[in-house]
N, C-alpha and C positions, 0 to 999 in steps of 0.2 A: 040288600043295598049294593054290596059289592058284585053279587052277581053268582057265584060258585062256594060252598063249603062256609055254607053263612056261618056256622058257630065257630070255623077258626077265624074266619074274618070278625068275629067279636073281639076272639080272644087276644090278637094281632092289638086291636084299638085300645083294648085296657091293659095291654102291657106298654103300648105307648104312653097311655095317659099315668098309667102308673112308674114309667120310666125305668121299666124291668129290657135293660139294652139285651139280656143276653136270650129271655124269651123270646125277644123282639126278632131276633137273630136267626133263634130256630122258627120262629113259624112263617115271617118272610120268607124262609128257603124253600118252601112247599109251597108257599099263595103267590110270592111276584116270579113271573117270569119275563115273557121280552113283548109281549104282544100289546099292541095300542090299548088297550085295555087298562090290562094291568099296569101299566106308565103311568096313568092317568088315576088309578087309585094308589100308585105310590105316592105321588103327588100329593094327594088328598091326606095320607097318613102323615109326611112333610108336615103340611100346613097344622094336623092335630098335635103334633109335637112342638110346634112354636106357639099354638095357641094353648097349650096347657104348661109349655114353658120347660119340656121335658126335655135337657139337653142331653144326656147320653143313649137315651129311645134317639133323637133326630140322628145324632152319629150313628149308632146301629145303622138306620134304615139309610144312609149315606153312603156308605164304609159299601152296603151289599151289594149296591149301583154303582160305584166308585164314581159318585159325582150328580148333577146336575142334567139327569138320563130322563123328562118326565115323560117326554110327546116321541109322537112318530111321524112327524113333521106338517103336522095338520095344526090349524091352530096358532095358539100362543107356543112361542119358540121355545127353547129350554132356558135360555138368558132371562128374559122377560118371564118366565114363572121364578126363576131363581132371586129374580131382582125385587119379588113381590115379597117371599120368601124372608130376605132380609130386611124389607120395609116393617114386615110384622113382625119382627124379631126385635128391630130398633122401637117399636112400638110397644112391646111389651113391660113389663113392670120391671121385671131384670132381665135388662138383655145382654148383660157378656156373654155368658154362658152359652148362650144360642150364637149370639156374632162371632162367638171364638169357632164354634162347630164348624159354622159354613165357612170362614174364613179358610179353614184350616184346609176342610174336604176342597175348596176352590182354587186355591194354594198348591195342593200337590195330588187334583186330578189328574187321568194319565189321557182324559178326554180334552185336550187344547179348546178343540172349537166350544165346547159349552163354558168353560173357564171365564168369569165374570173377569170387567175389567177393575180393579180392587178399588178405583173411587166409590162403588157402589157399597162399599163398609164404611163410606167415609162421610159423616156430614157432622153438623156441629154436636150430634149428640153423640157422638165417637166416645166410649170410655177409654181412659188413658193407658189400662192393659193390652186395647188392643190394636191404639196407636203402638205402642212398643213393641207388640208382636210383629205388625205390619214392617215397622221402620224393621227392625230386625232380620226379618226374611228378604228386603229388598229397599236399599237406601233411596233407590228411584224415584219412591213415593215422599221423598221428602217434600215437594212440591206443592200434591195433590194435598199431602198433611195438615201444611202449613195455612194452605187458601181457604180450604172446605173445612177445618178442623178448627183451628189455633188461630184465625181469623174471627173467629166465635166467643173465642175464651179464654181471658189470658193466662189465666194458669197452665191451661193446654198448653199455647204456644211456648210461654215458659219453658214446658216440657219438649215440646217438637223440635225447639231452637239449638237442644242439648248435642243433638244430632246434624248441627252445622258442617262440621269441619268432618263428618263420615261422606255428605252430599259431595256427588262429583261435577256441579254446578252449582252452588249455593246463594251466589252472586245476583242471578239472573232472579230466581227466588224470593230473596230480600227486596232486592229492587221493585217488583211486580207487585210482591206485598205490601210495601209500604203505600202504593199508589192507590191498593183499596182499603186498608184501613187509614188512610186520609181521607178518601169520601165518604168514608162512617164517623171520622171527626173523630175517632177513637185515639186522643196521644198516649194512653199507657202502651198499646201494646204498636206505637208508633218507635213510640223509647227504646221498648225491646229489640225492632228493626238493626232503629239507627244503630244501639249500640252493638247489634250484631257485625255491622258493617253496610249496610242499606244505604245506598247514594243518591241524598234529597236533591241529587242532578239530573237521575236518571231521566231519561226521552225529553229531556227540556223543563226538565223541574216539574215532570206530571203530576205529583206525588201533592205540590201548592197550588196545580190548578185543578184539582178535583177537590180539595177541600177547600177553594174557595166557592166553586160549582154548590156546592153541599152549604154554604153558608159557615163555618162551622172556623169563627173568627179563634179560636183557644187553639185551634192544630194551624192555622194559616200563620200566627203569633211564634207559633213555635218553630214553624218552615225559614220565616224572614232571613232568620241569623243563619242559617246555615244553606239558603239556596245563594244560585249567583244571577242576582238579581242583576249585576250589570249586563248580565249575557242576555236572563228571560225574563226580568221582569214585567219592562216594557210591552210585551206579546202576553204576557198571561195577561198581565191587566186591560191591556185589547181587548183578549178575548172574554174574560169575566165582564166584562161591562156590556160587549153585543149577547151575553147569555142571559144579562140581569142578574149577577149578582148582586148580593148586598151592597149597599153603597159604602158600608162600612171597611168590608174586606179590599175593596177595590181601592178607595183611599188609602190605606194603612199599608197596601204596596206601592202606591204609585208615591207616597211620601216617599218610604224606602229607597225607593230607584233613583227619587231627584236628589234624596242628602248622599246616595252613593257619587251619583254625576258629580254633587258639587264640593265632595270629598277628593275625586280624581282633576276636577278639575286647578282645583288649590295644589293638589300634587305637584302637576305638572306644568304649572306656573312658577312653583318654587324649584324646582326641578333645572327650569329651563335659566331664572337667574342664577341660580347656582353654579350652570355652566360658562351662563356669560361672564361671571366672576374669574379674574384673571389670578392664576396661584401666584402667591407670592413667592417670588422664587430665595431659595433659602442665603445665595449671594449673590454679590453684583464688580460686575467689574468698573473700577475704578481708572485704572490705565493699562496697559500690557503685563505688568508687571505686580498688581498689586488689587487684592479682593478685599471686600467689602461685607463681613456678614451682617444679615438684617437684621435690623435694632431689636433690643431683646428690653420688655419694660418690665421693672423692678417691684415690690411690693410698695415701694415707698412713692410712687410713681416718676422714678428716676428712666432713662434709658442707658442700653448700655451696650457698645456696636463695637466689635473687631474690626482691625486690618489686619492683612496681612501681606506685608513688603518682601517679594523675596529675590528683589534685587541689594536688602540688607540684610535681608536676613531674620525681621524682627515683626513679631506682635505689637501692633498697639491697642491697647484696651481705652476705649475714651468713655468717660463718666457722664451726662449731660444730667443735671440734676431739675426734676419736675419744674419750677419756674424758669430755670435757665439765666438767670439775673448775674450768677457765677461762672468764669470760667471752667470748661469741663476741666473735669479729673482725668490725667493720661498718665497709662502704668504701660512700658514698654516690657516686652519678653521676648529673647534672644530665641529662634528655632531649634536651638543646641536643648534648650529646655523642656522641648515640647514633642509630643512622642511623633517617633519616624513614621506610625501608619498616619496620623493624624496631617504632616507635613505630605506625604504620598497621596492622601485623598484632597487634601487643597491642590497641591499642584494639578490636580486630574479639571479640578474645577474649572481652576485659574486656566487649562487647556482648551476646554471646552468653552469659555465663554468667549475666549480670546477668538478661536477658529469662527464663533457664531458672529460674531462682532464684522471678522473678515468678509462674509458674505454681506454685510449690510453696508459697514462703514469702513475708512481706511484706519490704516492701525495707526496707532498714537503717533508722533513724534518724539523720534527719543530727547527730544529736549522736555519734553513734559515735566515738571516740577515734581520732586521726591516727597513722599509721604514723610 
């Protein structure tokens, strides 16, 4: 069958199959050499190592070629047999042991151009060993991890996620994946995202128009509170209606968007009286000489209003009692009483109301009647 030295080329196959690496070792150094031929029955021995599941026979027969060496450029290329290679490998009944070989031999070939591109170890049936080898040897692949891997399986991703803050982009990552497990409707491992840091803003809040696209009202419920529906809502719900979505998801944002509008618009209505509201200013001038602070009401619903005269000199405290049926109560107090910063910040008052007064009105007459 192979062609030359038929009973070692036996003996070659049943140390394969029997996973004797070091026979393996010595009788390939005598049967392979370089010639299209022999590529093409190393190959073969390959493929009898992944089919009988014999991972240190596959290393051997790796380690001799140092890599992914099958063809002599006729043919299926060396990538595209190597690619086949680990499709049967993921096929087998246990396949780390075989996906760690090639990974490894692929890894730190000294051949570049046959060197597989590493998503090709990566799909959802990735054992977790050798996500953490992968991630390990090159944080790069956090990416390809997260999408082809942990997109699959949330315990995966659980795992892949561990590996955030090593990515030197991690951002971009979350973002992208959250937009495809919302069109899988998937909210647990949407949770993981968010809570990694995933921005249910990202590209226009993609992340609620593909799970509405998907139907998948439990992740669109779960997007509402946390997108900004005043910015996209209106446009996703556009556009899920011309795609035929659900009539349900399209209602349960277009609600959303109108109680946001008429949240903002109450805003800023109160907003806007609130400015026309004129402050109360805290005194008032009475004549040139004499302030006025604004009436202060009591528990008892008394009021209860200073002056202050300081052309005498003097506090008056007037009392006006809630009916007003009685003459107010007046308690005079001398400025001598009353502390100097206190009299320094009136007079600044009493400055300034006077000076605003000048620009408006003329200033009192000094015959003006004394408080």
């Amino acid at each position: 069958m192979f062609g030359k030295k038929k009973k070692q080329w036996q003996q070659l196959q049943d140390a394969v199959r029997q996973d004797d690496a070091e026979q393996v070792t010595n009788l390939a150094t005598g049967l392979l050499g370089s010639s299209g031929d022999d590529k093409s029955d190393y190959y073969k021995l390959c493929t009898l190592a992944v089919e009988c599941e014999t991972s240190n026979a596959l290393k051997a027969l790796l380690k001799f070629r140092s890599g992914f060496d099958f063809t002599n450029g006729t043919g299926e290329d060396d990538k595209i047999l190597a690619r086949k290679l680990v499709a049967a490998a993921f096929a087998s009944s246990n396949p780390t042991p075989l996906l760690f070989v090639l990974n490894d031999i692929n890894y730190y070939t000294t051949a570049s151009d046959n060197r597989l591109e590493t998503d090709a170890f990566l799909s959802k049936d990735t054992p977790v060993d050798l996500i953490q080898k992968i991630m390990e040897q090159n944080t790069s692949f956090f990416d390809d991890c997260v999408k082809k891997v942990g997109a699959y399986s949330t315990n995966k991703l659980k795992f892949i996620l561990t590996y955030t803050a090593k990515s030197s982009n991690p951002q971009s990552t979350l973002d992208t994946a959250l937009v495809q497990v919302a069109g899988m409707g998937d909210t647990e491992k949407a949770q993981l995202l968010l809570d990694r840091g995933a921005d249910p803003d990202y590209s226009c809040a993609q992340a609620l128009l593909r799970a509405g696209e998907g139907g998948h009202q439990d992740m669109v419920d779960m997007l509402i509170p946390l997108v900004r529906l005043d910015l996209y809502g209106g446009d996703i719900a556009i556009q899920l209606e011309q795609k035929n979505a659900p009539a349900a998801v399209v209602s349960s944002i277009e609600n959303e968007v109108s109680r946001i509008k008429l949240k903002q618009a109450i805003a800023a209505e109160t907003e806007a009286e609130t400015e026309a509201e004129p402050e109360e200013e805290a005194y008032k001038l009475v004549n040139s000489y004499t302030l006025a602070e604004a009436p202060q009401t009591l528990p008892d619903g008394s009021t209860l209003t200073s002056l202050f005269n300081f052309r005498s000199q003097q506090q008056q405290i007037i009392n006006v009692p809630k009916d007003a049926k009685n003459p107010p109560g007046v308690t005079i107090i001398s400025f001598n009483d009353i502390s100097k910063d206190v009299i320094d910040t009136l007079q600044k008052n009493l400055d300034e109301l006077n000076n605003k007064g000048k620009k408006k009105t003329p200033a009192p007459s000094p015959a003006s009647p004394r408080v």
